[in-house]
Backbone as CSV, one residue per row, in Angstrom:
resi,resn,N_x,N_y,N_z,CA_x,CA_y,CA_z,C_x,C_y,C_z
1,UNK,17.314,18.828,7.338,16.721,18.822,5.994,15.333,18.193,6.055
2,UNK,14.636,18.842,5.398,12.863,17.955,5.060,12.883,16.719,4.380
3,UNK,12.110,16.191,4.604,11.876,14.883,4.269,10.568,15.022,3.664
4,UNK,10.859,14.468,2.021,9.841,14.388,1.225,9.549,13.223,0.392
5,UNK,8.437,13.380,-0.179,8.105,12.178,-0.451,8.693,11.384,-1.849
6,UNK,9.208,10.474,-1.932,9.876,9.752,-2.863,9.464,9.788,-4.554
7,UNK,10.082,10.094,-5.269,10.155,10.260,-6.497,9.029,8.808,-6.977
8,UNK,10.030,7.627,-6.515,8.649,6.235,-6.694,7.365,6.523,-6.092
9,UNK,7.087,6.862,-4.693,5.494,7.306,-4.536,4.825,7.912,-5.699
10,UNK,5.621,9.251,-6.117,4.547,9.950,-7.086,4.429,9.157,-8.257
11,UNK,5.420,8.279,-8.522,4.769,7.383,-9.898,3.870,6.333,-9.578
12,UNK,4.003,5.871,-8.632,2.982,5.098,-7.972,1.392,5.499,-7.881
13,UNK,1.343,6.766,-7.500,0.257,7.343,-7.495,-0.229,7.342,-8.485
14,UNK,0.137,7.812,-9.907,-0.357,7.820,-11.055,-0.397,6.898,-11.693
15,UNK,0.153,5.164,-11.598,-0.027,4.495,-12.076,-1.403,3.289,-11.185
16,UNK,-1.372,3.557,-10.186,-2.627,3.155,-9.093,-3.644,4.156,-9.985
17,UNK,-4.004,5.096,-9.565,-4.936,5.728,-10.931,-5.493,5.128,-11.937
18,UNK,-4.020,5.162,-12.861,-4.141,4.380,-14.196,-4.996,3.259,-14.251
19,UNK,-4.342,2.097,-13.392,-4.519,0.940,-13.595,-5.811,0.381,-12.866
20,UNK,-6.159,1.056,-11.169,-6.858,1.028,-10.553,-7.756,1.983,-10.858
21,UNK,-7.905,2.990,-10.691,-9.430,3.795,-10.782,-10.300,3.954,-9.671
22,UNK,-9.830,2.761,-8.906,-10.659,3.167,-7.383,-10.841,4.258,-6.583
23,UNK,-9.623,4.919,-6.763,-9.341,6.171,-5.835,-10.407,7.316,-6.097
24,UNK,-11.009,7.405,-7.277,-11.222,8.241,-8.236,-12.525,8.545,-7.973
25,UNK,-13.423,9.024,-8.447,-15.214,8.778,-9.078,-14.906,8.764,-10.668
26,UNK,-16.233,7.780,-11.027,-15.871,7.445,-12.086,-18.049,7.734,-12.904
27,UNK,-17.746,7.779,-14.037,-19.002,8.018,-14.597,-18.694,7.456,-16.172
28,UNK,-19.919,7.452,-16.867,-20.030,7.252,-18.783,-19.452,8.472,-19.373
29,UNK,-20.588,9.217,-19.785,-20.014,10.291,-20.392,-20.562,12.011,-19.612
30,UNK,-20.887,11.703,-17.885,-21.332,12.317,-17.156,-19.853,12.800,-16.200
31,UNK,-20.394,14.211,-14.872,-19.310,14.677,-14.411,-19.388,13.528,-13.083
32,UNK,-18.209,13.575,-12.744,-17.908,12.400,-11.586,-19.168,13.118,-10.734
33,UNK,-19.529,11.728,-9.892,-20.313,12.400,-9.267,-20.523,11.092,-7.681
34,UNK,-19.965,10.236,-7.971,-19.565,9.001,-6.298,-18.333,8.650,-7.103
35,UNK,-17.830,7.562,-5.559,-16.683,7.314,-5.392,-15.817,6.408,-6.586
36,UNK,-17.178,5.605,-6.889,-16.765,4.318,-7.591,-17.607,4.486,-8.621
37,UNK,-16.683,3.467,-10.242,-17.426,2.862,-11.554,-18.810,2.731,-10.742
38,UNK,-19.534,3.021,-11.518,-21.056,2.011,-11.199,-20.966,0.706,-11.947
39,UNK,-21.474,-0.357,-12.050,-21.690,-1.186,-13.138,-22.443,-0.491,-14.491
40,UNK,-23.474,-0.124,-14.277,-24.481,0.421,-15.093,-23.221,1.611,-16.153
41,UNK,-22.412,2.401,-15.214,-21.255,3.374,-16.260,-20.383,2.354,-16.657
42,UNK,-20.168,1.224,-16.304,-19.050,0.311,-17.056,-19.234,-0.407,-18.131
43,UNK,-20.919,-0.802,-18.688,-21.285,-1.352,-19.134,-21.695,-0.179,-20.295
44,UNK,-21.794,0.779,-19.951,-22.089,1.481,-21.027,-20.666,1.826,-21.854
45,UNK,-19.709,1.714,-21.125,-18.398,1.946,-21.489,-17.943,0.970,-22.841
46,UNK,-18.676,-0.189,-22.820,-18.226,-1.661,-23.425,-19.620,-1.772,-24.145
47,UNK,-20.586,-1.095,-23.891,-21.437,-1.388,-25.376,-21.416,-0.870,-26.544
48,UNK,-20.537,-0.151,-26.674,-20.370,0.736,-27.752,-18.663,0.657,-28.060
49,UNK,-17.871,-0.312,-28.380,-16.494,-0.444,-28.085,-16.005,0.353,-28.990
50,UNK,-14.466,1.133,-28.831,-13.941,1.971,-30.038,-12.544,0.866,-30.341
51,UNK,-13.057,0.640,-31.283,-11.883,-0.337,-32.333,-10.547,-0.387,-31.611
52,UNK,-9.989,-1.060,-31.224,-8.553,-0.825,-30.566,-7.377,-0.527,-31.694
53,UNK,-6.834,0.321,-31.426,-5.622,1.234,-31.795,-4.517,0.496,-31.040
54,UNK,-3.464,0.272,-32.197,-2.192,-0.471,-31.481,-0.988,1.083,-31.111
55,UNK,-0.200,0.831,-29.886,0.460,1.831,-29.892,1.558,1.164,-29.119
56,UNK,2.706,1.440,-29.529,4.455,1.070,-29.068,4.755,2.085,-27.706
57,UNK,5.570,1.658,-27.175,6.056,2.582,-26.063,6.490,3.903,-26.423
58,UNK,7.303,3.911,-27.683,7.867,5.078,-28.690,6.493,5.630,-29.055
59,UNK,5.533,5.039,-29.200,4.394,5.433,-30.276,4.020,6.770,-28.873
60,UNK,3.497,6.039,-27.702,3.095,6.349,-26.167,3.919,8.317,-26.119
61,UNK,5.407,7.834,-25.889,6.192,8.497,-25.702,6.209,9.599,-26.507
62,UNK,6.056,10.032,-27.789,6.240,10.529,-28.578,4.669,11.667,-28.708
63,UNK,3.553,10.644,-28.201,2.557,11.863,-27.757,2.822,12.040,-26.796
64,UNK,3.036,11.527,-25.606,3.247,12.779,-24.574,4.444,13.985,-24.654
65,UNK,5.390,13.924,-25.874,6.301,14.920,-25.928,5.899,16.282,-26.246
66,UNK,4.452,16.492,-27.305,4.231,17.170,-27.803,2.812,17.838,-26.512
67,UNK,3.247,17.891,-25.166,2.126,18.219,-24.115,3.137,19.405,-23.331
68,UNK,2.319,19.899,-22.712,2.638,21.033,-22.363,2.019,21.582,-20.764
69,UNK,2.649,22.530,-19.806,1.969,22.335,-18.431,1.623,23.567,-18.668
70,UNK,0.430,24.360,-17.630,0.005,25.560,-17.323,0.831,26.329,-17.380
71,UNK,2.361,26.570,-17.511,2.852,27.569,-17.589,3.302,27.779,-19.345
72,UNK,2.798,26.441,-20.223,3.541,26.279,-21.359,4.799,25.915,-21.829
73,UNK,5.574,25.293,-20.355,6.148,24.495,-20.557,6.732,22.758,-20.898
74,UNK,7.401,22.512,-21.881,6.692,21.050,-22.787,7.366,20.140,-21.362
75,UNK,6.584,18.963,-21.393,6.459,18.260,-20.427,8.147,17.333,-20.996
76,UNK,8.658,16.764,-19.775,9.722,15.712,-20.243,9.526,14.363,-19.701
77,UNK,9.493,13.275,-21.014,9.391,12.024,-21.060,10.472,11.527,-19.868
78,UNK,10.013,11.099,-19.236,10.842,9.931,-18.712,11.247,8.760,-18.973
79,UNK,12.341,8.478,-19.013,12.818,7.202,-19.876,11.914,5.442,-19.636
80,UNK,12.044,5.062,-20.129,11.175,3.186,-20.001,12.009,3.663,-18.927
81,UNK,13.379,2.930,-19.213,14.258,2.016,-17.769,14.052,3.014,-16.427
82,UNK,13.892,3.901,-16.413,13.511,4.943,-15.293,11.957,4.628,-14.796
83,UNK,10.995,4.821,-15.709,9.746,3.788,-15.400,9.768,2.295,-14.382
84,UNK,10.246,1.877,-15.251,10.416,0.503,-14.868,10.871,0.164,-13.574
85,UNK,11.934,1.074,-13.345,12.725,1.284,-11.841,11.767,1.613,-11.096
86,UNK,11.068,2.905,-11.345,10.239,3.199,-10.322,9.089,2.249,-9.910
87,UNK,8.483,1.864,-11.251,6.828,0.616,-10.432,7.869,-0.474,-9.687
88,UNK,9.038,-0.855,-10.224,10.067,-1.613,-9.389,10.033,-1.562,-7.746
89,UNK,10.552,-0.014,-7.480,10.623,0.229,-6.098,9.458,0.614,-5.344
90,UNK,8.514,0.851,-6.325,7.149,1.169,-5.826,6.635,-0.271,-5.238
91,UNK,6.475,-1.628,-5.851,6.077,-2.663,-5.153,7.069,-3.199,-4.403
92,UNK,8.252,-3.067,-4.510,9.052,-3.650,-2.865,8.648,-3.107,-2.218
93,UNK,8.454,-1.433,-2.191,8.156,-0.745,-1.198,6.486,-1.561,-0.344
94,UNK,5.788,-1.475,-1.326,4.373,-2.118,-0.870,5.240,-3.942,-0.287
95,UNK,5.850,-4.395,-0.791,5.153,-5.950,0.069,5.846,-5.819,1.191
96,UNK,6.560,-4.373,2.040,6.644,-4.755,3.036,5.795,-3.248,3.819
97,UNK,4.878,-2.841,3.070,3.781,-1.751,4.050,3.065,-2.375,4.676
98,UNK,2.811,-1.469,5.596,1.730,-2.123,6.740,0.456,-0.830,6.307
99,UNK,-0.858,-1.651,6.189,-1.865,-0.556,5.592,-2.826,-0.572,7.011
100,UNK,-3.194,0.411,7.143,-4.354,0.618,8.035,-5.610,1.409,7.361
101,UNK,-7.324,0.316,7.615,-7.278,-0.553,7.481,-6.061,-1.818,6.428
102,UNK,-6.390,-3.010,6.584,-5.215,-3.931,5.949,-5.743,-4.455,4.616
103,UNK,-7.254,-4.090,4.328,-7.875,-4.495,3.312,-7.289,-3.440,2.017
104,UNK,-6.892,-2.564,2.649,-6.333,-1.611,1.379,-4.882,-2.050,0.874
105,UNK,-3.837,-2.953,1.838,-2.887,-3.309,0.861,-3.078,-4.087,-0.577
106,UNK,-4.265,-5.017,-0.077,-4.369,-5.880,-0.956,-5.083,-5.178,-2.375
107,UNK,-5.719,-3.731,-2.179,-6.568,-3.199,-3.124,-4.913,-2.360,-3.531
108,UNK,-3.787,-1.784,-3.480,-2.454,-1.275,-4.116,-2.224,-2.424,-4.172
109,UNK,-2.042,-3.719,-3.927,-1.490,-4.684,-4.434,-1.636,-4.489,-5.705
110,UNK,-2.866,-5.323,-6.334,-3.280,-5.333,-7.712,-3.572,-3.981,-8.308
111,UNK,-3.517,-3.152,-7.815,-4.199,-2.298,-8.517,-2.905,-1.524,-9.527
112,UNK,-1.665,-2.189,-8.300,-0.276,-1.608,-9.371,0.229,-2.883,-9.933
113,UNK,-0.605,-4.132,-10.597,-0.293,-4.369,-11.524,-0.617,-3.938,-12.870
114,UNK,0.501,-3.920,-13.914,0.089,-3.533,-15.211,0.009,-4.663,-16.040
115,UNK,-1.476,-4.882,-17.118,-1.929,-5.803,-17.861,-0.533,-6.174,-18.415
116,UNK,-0.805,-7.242,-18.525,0.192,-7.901,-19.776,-0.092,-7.583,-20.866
117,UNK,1.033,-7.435,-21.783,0.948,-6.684,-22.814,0.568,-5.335,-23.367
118,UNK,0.562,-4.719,-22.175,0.305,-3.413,-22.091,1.335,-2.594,-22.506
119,UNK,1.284,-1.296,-23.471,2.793,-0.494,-23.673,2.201,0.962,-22.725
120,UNK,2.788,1.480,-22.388,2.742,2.715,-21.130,4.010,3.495,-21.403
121,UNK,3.622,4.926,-20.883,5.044,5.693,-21.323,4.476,6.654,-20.193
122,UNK,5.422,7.537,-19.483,5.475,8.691,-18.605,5.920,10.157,-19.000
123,UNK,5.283,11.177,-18.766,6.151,12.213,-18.705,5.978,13.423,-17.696
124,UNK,6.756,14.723,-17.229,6.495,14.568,-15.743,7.005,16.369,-16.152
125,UNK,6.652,17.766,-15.626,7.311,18.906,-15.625,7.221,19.286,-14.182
126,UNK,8.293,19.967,-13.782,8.331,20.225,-12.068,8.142,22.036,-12.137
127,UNK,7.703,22.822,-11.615,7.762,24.065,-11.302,8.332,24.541,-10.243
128,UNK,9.260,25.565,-10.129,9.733,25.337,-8.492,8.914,26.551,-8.136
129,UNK,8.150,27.092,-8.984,7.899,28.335,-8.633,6.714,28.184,-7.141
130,UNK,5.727,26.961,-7.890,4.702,26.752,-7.002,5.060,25.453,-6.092
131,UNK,6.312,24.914,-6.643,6.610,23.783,-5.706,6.095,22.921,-5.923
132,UNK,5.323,22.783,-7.142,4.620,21.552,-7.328,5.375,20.441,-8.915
133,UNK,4.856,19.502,-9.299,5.213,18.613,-10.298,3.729,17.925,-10.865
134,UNK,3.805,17.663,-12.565,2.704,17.036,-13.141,3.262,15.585,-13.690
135,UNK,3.075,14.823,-13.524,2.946,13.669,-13.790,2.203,13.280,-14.962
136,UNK,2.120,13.101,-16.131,1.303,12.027,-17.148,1.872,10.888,-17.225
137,UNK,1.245,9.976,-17.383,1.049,8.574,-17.870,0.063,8.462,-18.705
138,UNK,0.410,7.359,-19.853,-0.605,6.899,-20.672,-0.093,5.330,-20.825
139,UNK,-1.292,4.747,-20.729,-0.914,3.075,-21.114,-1.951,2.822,-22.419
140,UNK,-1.562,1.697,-23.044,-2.594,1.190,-24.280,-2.495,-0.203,-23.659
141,UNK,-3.762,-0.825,-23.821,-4.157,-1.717,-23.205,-4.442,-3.040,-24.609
142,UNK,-4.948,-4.111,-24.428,-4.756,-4.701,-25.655,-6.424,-4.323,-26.340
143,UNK,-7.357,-5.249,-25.222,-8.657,-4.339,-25.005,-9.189,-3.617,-23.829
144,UNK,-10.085,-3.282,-23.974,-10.729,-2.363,-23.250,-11.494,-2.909,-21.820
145,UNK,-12.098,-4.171,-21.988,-12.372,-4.653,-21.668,-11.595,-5.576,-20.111
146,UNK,-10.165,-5.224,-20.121,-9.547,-5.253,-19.639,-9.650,-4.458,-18.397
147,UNK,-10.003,-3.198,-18.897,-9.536,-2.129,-18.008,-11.422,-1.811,-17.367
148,UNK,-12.387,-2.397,-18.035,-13.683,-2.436,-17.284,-13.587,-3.422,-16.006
149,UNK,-12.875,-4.301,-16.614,-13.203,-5.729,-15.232,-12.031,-5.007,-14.105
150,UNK,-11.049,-4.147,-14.140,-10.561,-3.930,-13.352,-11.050,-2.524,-12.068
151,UNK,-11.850,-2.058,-13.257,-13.049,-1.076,-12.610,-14.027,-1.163,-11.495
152,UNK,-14.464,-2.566,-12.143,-15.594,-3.519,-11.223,-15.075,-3.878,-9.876
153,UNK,-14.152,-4.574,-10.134,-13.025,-5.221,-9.090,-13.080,-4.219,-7.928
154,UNK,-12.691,-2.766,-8.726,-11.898,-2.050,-7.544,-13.050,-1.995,-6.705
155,UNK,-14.366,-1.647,-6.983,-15.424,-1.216,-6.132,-15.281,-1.338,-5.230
156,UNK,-15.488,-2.634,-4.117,-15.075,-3.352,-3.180,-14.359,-2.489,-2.144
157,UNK,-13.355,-2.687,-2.818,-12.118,-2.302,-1.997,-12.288,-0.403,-2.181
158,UNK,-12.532,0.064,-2.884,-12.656,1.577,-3.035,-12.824,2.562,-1.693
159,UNK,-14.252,1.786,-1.507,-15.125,2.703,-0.465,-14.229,2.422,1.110
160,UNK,-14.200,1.339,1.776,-13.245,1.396,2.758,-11.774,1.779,2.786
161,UNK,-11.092,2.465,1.732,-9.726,2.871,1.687,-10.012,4.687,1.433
162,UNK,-11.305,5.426,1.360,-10.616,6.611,1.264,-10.242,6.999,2.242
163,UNK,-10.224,6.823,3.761,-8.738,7.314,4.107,-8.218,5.753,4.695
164,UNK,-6.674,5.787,4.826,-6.049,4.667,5.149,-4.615,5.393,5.649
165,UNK,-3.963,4.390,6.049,-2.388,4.907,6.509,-1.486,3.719,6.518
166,UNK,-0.763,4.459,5.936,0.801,3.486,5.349,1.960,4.038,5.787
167,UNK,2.655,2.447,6.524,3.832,2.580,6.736,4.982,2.153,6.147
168,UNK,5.482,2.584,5.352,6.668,1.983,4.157,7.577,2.923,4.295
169,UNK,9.094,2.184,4.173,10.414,3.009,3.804,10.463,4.342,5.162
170,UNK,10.631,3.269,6.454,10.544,5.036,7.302,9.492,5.914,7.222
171,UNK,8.474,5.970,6.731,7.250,7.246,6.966,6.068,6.937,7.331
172,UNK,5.865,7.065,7.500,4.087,6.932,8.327,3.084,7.822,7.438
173,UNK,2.242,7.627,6.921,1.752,8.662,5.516,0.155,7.831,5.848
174,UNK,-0.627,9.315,6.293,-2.137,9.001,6.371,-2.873,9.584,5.082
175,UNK,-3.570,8.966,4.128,-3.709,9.667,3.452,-5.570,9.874,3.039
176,UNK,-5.889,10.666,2.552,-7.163,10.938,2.515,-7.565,11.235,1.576
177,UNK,-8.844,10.858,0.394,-9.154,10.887,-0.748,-10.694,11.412,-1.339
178,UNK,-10.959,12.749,-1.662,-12.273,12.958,-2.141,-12.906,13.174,-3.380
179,UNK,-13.418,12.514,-3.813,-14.044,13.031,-5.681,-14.103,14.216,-6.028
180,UNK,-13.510,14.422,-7.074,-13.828,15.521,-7.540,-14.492,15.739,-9.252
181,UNK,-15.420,16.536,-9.156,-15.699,16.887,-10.358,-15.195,17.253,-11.510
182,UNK,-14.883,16.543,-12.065,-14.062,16.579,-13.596,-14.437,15.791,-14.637
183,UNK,-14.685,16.108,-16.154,-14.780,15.275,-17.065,-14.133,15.735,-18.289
184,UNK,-13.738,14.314,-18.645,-12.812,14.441,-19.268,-13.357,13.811,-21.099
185,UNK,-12.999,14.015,-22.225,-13.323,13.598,-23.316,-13.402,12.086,-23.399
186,UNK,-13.354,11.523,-22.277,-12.987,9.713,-23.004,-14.643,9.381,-22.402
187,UNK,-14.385,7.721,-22.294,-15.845,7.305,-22.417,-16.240,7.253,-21.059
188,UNK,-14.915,7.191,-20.012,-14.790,6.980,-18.804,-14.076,8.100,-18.176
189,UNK,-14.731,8.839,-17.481,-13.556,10.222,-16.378,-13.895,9.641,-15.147
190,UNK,-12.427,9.956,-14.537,-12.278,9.637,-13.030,-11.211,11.052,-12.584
191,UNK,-12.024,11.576,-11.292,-11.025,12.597,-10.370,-10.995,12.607,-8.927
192,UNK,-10.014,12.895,-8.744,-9.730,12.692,-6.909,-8.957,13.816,-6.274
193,UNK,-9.034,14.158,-5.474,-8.188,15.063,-4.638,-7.707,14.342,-3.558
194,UNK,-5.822,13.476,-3.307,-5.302,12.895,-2.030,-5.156,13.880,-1.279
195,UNK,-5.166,14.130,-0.064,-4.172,14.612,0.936,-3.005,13.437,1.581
196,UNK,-1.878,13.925,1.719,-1.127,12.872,2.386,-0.136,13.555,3.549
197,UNK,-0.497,13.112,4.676,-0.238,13.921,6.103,1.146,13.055,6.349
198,UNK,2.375,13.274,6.525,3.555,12.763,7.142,3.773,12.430,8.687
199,UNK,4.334,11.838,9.039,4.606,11.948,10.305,5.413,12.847,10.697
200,UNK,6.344,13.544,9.896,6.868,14.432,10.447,6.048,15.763,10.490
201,UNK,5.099,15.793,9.936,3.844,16.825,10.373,3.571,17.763,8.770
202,UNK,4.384,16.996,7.965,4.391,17.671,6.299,3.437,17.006,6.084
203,UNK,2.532,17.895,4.983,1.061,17.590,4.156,1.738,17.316,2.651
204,UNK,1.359,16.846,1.777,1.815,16.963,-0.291,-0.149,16.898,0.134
205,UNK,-0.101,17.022,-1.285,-1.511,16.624,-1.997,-1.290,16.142,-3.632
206,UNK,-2.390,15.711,-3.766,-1.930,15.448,-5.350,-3.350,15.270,-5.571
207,UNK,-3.564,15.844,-7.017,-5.284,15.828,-7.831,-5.055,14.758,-9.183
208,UNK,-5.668,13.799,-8.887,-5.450,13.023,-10.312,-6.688,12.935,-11.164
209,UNK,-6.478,13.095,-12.337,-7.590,12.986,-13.411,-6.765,11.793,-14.412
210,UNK,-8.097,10.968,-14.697,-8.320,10.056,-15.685,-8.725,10.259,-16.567
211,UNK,-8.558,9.552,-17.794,-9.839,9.623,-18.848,-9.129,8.479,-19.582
212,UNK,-10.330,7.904,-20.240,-10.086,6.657,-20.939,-11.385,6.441,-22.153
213,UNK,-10.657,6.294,-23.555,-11.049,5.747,-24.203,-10.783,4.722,-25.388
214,UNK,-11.757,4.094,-25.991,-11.105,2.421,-26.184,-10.416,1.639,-25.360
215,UNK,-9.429,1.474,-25.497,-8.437,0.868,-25.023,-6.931,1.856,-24.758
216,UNK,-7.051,2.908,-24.750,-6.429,4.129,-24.146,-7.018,4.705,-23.004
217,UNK,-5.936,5.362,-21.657,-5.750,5.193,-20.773,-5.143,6.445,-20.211
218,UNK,-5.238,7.861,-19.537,-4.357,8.543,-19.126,-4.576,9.048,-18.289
219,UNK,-3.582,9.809,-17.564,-3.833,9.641,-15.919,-2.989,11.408,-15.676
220,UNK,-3.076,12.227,-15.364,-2.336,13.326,-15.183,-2.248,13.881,-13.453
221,UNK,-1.566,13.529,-12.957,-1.671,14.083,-11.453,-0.630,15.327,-11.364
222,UNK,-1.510,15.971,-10.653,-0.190,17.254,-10.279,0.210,16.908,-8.525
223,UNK,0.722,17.126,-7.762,1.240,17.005,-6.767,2.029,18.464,-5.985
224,UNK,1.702,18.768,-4.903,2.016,19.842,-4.091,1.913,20.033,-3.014
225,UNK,2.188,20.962,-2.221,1.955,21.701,-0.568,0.315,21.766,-1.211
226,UNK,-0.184,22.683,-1.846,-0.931,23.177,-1.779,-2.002,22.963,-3.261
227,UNK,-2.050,21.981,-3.718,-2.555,21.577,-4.883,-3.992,21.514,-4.374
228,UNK,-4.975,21.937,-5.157,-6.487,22.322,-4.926,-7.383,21.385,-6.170
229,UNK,-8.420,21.284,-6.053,-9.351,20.809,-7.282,-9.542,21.907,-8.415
230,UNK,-8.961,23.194,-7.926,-8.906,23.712,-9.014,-7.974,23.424,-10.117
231,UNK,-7.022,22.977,-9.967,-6.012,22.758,-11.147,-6.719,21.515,-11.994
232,UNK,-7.849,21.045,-11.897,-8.670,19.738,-12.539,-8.608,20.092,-13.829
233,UNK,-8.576,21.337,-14.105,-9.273,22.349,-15.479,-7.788,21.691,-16.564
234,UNK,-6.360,22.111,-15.968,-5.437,22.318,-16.741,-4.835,20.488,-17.037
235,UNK,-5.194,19.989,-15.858,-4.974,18.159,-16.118,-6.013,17.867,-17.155
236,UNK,-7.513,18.174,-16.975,-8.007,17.510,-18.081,-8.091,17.959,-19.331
237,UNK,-7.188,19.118,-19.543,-6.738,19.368,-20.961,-5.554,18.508,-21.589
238,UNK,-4.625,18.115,-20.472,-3.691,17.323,-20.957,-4.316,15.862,-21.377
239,UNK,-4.924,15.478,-20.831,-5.545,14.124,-21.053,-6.605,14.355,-22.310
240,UNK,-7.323,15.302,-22.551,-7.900,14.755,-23.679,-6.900,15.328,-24.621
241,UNK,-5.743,16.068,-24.733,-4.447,16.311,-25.614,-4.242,14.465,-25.669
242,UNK,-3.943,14.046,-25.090,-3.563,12.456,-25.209,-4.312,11.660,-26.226
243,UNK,-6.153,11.843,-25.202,-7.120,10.585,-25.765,-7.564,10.992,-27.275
244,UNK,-6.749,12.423,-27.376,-7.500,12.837,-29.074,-7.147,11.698,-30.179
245,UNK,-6.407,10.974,-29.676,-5.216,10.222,-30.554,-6.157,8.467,-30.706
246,UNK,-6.822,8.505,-29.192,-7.922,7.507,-28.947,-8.490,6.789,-30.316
């Protein structure tokens, strides 16, 4: 039987996204265009603040029900306690990876923490047709401001991790990360294209798009054999379906 990659990885992925942004290119209200926030796009992000909007996990949950994937099929929420499980097994899994370089554990360290007081909700549709799965997440943050200083932060650590290799849970997973051009309606777009090479000689990929505004947050990755930067088009419709709510 094949050996694939863990249900917790792919939430992992999208919540590293979320929370981190490093992986990504990031811009103001321009198309990605380098690896990392600039200061100069973060600051423009926070001079102009959009009033923060309070939102419940139910509140979270309840827009992503009404989303839908490229084939028009409605996406399904995943439960909190199913959430919860997964960033769960997602950081045991990390405090005992070995990262190559080692400067990148410490950049998934934090980067899969979620703010305090943050409400976040998931929802996820699988296709078997193409073999692939979409992932949304959305978090509400308290401010915004929150999620700039964590922008800044990532810089650092950004540029020496697009490619790295991790050994967690039995697999050996090299993975490799390039910007991609996407923008999205919020004040902040971020896109990436992973590759992730197995040791048993299996490739996934996964394309994640961001967008963020105010203090709203969403993250849509699709994941596949064969997932391309073209599918950027149909993620960043789901995400500004989300940030309309911004």
């Amino acid at each position: 039987m094949q050996r694939r990659i863990t249900p917790p990885a792919v939430i992992l992925v999208a919540f590293l996204a979320l929370t981190g942004c490093g992986s990504g290119a990031g811009t103001g209200t321009a198309t990605a265009t380098s690896t990392a926030v600039t200061p100069a796009a973060a600051q423009t992000a926070t001079s102009t603040p959009t009033p923060a909007k309070t939102f419940s996990d139910a509140d979270l949950s309840g827009l992503l029900s009404t989303l839908k994937d490229a084939q028009g099929k409605p996406l399904t929420v995943v439960p909190a306690a199913q959430i919860d499980q997964g960033i769960l097994k997602a950081k045991e899994l990390l405090k005992t990876a070995v990262f190559t370089p080692a400067a990148c554990k410490s950049f998934a360290d934090s980067s899969a923490q979620i703010p305090d007081g943050s409400t976040y909700a998931g929802a996820t549709s699988i296709s078997a047709t193409d073999k692939t799965a979409t992932v949304v997440t959305v978090i509400a943050l308290k401010d915004a401001q929150t999620m700039t200083e964590k922008l800044n932060a990532s810089q650092a650590s950004a540029a020496q991790c697009k490619t790295f290799t991790i050994e967690a849970g039995g697999q050996k997973i090299t993975t490799e990360t390039t910007p991609v051009a996407a923008e999205t309606n919020g004040d902040v777009s971020f896109a990436a294209l992973t590759k992730q090479h197995l040791g048993t000689g299996q490739a996934q990929a996964a394309l994640t798009v961001t967008g963020i505004k105010g203090n709203l947050a969403a993250t849509a990755v699709k994941t596949g054999p064969v997932v391309t930067q073209q599918a950027s088009t149909e993620l960043t419709k789901l995400i500004n379906t989300v940030l309309a709510h911004g």
